[in-house]
DSSP file (Angstrom, degrees, kcal/mol; ACC not computed):
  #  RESIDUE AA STRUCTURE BP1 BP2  ACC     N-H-->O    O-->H-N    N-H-->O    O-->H-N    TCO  KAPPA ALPHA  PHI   PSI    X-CA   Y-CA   Z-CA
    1    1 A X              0   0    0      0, 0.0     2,-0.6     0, 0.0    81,-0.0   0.000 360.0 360.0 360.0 135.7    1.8    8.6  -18.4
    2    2 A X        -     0   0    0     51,-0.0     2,-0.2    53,-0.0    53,-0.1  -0.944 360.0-120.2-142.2 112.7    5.0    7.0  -17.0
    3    3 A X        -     0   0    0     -2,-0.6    51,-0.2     1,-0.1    52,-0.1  -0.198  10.0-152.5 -60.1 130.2    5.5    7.4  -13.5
    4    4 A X  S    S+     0   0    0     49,-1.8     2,-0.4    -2,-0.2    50,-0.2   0.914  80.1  29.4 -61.5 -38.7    8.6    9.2  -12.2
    5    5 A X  E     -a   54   0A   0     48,-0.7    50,-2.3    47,-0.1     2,-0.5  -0.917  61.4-147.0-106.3 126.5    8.6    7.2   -8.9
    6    6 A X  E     -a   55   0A   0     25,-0.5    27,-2.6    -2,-0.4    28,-1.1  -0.889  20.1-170.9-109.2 121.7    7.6    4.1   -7.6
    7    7 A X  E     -ab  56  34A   0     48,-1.7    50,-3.9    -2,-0.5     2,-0.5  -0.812  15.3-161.1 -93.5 128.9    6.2    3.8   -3.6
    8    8 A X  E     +ab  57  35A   0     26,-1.8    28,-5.1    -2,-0.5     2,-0.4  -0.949  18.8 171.7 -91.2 120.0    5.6    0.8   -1.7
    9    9 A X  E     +ab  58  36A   0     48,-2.2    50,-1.9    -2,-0.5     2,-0.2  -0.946  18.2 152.9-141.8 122.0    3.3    2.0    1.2
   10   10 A X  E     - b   0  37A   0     26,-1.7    28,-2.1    -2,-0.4     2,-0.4  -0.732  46.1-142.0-135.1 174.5    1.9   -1.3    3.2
   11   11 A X        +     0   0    0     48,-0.3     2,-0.3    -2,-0.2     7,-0.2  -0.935  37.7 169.7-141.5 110.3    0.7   -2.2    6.8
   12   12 A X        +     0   0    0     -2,-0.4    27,-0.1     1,-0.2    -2,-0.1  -0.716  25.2 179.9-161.9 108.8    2.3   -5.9    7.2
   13   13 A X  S    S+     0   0    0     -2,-0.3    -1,-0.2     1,-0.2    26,-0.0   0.944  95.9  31.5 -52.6 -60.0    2.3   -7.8   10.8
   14   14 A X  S    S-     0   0    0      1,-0.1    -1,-0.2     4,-0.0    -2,-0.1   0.568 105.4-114.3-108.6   7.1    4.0  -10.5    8.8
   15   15 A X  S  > S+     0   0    0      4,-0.0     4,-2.7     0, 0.0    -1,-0.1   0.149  84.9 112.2 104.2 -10.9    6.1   -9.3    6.0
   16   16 A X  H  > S+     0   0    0      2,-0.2     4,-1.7     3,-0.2     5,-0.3   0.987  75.0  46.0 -62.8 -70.8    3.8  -10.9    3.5
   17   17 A X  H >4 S+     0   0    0      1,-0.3     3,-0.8     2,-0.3     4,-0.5   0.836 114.4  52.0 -45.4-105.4    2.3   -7.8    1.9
   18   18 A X  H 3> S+     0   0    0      1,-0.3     4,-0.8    -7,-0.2    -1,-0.3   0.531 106.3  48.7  14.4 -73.9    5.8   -6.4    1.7
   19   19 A X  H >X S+     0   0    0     -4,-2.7     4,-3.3    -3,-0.2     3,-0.8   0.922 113.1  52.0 -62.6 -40.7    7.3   -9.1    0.1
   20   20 A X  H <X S+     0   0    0     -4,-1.7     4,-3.4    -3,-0.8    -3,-0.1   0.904 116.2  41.1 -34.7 -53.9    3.9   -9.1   -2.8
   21   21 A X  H 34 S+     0   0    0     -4,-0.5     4,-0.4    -5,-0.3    -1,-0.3   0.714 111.1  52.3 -97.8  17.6    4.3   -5.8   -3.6
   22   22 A X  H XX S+     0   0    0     -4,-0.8     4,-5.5    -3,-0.8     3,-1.4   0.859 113.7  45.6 -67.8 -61.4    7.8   -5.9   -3.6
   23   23 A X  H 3X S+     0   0    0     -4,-3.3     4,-3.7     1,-0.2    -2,-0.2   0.961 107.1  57.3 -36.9 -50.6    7.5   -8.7   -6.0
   24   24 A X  H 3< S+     0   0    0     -4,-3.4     4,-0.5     2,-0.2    -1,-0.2   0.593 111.0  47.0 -74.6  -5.4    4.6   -6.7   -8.2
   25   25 A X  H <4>S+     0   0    0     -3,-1.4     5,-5.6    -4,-0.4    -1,-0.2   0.755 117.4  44.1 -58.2 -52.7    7.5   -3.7   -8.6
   26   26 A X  H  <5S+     0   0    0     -4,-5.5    -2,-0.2     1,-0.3    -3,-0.1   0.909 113.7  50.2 -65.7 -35.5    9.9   -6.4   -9.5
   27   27 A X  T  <5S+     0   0    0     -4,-3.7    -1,-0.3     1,-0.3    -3,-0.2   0.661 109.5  47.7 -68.6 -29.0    7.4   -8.1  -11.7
   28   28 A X  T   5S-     0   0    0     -4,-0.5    -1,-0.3    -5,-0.2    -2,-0.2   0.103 114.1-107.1-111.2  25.6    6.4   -5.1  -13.8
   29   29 A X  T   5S+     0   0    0      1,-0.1    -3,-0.2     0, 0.0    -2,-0.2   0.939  77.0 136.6  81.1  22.4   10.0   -3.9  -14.5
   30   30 A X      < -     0   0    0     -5,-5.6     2,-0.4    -6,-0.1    -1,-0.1  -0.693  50.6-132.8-115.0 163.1    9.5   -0.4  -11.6
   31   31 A X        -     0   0    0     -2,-0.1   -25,-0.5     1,-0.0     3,-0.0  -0.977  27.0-114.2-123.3 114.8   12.7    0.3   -9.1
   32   32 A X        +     0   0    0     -2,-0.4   -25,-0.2     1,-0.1     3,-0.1  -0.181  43.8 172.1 -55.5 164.9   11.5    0.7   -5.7
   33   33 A X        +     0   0    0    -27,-2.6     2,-0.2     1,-0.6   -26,-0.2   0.700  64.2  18.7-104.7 -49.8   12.2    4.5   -4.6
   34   34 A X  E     -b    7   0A   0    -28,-1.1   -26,-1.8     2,-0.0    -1,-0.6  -0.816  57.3-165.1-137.1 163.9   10.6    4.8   -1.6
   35   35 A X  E     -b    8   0A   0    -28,-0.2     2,-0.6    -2,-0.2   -26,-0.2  -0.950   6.2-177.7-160.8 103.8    9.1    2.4    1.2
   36   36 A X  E     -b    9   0A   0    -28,-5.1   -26,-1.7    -2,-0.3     2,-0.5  -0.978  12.5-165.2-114.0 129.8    6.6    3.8    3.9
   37   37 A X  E     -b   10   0A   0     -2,-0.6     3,-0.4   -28,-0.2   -26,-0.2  -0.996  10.5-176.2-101.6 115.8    5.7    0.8    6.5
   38   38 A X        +     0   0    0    -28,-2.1   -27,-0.2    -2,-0.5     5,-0.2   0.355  60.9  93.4 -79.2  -8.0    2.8    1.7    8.4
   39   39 A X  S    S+     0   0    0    -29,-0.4     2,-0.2   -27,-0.1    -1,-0.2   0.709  76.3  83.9 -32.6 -38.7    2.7   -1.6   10.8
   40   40 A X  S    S-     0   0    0     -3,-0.4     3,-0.1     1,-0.1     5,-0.0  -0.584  79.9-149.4 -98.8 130.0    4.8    0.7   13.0
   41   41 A X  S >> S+     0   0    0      1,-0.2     3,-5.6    -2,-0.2     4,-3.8   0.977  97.4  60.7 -57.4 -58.1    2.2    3.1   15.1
   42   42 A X  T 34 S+     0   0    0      1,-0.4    -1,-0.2     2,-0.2     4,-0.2   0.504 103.3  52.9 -65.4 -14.8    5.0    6.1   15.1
   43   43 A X  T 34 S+     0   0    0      2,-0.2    -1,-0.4    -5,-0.2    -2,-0.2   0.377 110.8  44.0-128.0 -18.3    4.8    6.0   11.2
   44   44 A X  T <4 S+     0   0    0     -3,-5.6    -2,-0.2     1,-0.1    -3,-0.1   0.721 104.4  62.9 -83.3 -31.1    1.0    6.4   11.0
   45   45 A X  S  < S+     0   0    0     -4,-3.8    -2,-0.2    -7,-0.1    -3,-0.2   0.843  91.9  73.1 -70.6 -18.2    1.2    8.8   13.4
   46   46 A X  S    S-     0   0    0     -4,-0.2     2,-0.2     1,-0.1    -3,-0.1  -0.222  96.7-100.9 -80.1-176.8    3.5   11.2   10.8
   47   47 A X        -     0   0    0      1,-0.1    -1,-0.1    30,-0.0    -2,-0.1  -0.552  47.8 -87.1 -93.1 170.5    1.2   12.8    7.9
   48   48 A X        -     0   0    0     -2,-0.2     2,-0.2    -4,-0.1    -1,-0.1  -0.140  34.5-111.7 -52.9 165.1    1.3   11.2    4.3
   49   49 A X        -     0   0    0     30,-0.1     2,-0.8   -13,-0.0    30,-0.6  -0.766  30.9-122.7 -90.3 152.0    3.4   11.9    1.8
   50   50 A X  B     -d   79   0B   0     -2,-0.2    30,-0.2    28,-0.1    28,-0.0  -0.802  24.3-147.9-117.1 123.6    1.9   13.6   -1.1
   51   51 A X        +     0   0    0     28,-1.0     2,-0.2    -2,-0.8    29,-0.1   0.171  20.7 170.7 -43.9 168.4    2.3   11.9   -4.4
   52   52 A X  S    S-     0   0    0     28,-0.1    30,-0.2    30,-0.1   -47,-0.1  -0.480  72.6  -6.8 177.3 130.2    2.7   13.6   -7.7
   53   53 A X  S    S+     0   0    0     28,-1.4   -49,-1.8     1,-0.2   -48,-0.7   0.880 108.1 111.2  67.3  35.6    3.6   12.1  -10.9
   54   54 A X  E     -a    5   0A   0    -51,-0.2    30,-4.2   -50,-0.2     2,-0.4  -0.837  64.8-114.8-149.9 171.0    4.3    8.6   -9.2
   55   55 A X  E     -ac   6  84A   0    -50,-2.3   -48,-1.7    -2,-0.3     2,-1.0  -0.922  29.7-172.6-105.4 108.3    3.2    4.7   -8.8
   56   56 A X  E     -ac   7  85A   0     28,-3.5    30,-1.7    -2,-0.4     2,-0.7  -0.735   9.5-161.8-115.4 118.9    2.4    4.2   -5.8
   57   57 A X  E     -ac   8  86A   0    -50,-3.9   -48,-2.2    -2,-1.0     2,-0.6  -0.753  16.5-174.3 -95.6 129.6    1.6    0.4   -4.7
   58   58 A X  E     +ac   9  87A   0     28,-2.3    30,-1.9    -2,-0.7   -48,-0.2  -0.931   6.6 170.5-140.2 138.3   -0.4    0.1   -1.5
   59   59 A X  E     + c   0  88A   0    -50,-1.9   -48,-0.3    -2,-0.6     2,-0.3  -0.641  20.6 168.2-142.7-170.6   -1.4   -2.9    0.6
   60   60 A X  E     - c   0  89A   0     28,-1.1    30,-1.3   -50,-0.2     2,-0.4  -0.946  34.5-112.0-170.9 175.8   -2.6   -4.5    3.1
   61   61 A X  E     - c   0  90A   0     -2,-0.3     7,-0.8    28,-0.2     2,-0.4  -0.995  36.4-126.1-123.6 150.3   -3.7   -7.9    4.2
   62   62 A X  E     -E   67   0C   0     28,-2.3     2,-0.3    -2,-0.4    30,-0.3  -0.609  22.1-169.7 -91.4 156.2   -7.4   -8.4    4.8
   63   63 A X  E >  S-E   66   0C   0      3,-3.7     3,-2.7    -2,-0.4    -2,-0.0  -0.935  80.3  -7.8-131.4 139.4   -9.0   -9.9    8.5
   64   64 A X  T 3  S-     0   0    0      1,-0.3    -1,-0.1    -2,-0.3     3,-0.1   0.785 130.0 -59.4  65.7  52.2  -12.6  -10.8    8.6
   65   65 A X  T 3  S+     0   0    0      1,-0.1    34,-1.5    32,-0.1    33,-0.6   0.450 119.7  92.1  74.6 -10.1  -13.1   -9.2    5.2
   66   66 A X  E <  S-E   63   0C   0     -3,-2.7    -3,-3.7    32,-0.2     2,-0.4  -0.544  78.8-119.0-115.8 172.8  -11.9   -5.5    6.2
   67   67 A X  E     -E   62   0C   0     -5,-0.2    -5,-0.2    -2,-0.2     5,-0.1  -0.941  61.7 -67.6-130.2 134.2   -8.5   -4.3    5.8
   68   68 A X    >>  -     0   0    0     -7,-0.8     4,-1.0    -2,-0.4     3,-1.0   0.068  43.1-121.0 -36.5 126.0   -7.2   -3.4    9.4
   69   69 A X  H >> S+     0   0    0      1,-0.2     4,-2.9     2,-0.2     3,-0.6   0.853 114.8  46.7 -32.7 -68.0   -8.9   -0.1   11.2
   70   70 A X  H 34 S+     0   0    0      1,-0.2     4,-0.3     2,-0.2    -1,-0.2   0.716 110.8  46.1 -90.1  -6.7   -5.5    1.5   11.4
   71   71 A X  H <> S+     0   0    0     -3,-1.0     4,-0.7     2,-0.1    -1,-0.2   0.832 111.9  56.7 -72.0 -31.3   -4.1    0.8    7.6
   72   72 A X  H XX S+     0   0    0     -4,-1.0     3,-1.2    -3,-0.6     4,-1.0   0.917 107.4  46.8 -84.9 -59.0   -7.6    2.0    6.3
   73   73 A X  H 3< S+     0   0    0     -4,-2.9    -1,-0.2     1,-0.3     3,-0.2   0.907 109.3  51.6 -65.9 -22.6   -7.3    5.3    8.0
   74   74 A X  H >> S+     0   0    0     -4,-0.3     3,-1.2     1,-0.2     4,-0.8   0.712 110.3  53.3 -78.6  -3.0   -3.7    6.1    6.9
   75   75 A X  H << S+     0   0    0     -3,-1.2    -1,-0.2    -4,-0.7    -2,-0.2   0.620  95.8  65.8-115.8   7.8   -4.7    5.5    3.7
   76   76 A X  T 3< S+     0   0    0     -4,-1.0    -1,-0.4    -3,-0.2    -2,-0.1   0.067  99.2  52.9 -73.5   7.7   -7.3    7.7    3.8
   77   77 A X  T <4 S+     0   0    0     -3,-1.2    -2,-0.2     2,-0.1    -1,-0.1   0.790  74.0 120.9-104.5 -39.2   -5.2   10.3    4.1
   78   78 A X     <  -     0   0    0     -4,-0.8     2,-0.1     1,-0.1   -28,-0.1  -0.016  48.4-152.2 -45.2 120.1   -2.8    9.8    1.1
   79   79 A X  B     -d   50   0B   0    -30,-0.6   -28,-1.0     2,-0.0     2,-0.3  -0.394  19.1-174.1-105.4 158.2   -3.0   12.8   -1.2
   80   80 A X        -     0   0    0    -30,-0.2     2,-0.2    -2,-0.1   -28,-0.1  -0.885  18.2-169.8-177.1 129.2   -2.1   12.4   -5.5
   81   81 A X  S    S-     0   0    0     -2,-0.3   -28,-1.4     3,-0.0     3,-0.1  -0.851  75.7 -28.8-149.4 150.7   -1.7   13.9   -7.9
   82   82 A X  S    S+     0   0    0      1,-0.3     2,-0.2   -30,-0.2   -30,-0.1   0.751 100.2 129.7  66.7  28.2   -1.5   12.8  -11.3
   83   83 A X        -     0   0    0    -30,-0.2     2,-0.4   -31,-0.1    -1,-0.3  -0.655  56.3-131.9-104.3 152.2    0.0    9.6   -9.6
   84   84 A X  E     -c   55   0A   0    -30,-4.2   -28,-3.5    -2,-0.2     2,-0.4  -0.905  25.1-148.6-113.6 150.3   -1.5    5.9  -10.6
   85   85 A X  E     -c   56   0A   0     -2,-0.4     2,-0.5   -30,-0.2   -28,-0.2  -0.967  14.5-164.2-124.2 138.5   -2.4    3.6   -7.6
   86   86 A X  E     -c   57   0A   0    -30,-1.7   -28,-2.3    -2,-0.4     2,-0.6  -0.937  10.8-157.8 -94.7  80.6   -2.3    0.2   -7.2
   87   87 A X  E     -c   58   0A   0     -2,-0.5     2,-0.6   -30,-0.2   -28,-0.2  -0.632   5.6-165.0-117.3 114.5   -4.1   -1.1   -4.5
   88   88 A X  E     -c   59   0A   0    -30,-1.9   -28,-1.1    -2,-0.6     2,-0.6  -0.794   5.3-174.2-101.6 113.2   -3.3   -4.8   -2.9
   89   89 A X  E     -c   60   0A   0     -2,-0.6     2,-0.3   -30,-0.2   -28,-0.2  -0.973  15.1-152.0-123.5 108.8   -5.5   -6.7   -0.5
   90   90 A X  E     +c   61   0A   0    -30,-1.3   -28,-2.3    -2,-0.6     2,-0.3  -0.804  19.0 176.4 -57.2 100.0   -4.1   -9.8    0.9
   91   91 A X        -     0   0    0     -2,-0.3   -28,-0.1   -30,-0.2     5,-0.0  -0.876  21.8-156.5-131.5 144.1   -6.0  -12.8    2.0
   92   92 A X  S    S-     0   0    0     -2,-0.3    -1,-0.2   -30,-0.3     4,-0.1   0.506  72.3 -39.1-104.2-134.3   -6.1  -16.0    3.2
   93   93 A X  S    S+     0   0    0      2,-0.1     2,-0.2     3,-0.0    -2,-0.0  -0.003 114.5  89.2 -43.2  -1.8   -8.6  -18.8    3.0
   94   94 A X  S    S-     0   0    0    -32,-0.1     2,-0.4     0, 0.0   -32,-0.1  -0.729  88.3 -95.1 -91.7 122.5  -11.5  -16.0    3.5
   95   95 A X        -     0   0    0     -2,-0.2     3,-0.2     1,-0.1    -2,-0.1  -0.572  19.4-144.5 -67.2 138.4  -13.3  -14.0    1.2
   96   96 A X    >   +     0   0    0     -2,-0.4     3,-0.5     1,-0.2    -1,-0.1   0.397  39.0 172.1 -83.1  12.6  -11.8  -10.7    0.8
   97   97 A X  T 3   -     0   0    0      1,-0.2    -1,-0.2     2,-0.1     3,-0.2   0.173  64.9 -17.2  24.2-108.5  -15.6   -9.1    0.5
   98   98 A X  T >  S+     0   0    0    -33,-0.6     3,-2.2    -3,-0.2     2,-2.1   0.748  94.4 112.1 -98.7 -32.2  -15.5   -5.5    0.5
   99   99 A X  T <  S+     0   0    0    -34,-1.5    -1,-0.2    -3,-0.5    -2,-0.1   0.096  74.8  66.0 -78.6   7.7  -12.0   -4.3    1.9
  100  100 A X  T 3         0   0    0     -2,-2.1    -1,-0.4    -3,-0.2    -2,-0.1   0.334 360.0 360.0 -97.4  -2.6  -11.0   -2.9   -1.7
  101  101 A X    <         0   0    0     -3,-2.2    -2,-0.2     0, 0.0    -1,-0.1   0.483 360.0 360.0 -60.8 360.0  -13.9   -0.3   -1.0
């Protein structure tokens, strides 16, 4: 499979996550395409995009082991198909427990 698209779709207070998976696009040779930041309410509040045929990188930074109540629900929403996902959890000095679940 070789994805047609590559998305960055992230929830990041401090730009970190952004800048990672921008880096992880650069790193594995993909040209970003699209860029959904969900940090911003007004951009959770719209529906997902639905994938097809794409790479879709999506991230987040973990807090007390969870990845933030309102990133975890948009990304519950996020529809695919035949798309590969990539999924990025960001962490500090912490263990990052469960929050890839």
């Amino acid at each position: 499979m070789s994805p047609e698209n590559t998305t960055l779709v992230y929830f990041s207070p401090t730009s970190t996550t952004h800048t990672i998976l921008k880096e992880i696009a650069r790193g594995i040779g993909k040209e970003i395409c699209a860029v959904i930041d969900i940090t911003k309410p007004e951009i959770r509040n719209q529906n997902a995009p639905e994938f097809n045929n794409d790479l879709v990188l999506i991230g987040a930074p973990v807090y007390g082991g969870r990845l933030p109540k309102d990133a975890a629900d948009y990304f519950k929403t996020i529809k695919a198909s035949g798309s590969l996902a990539v999924l990025i959890a960001l962490y500090g000095n912490r263990e990052f427990e469960d929050a890839l679940l």
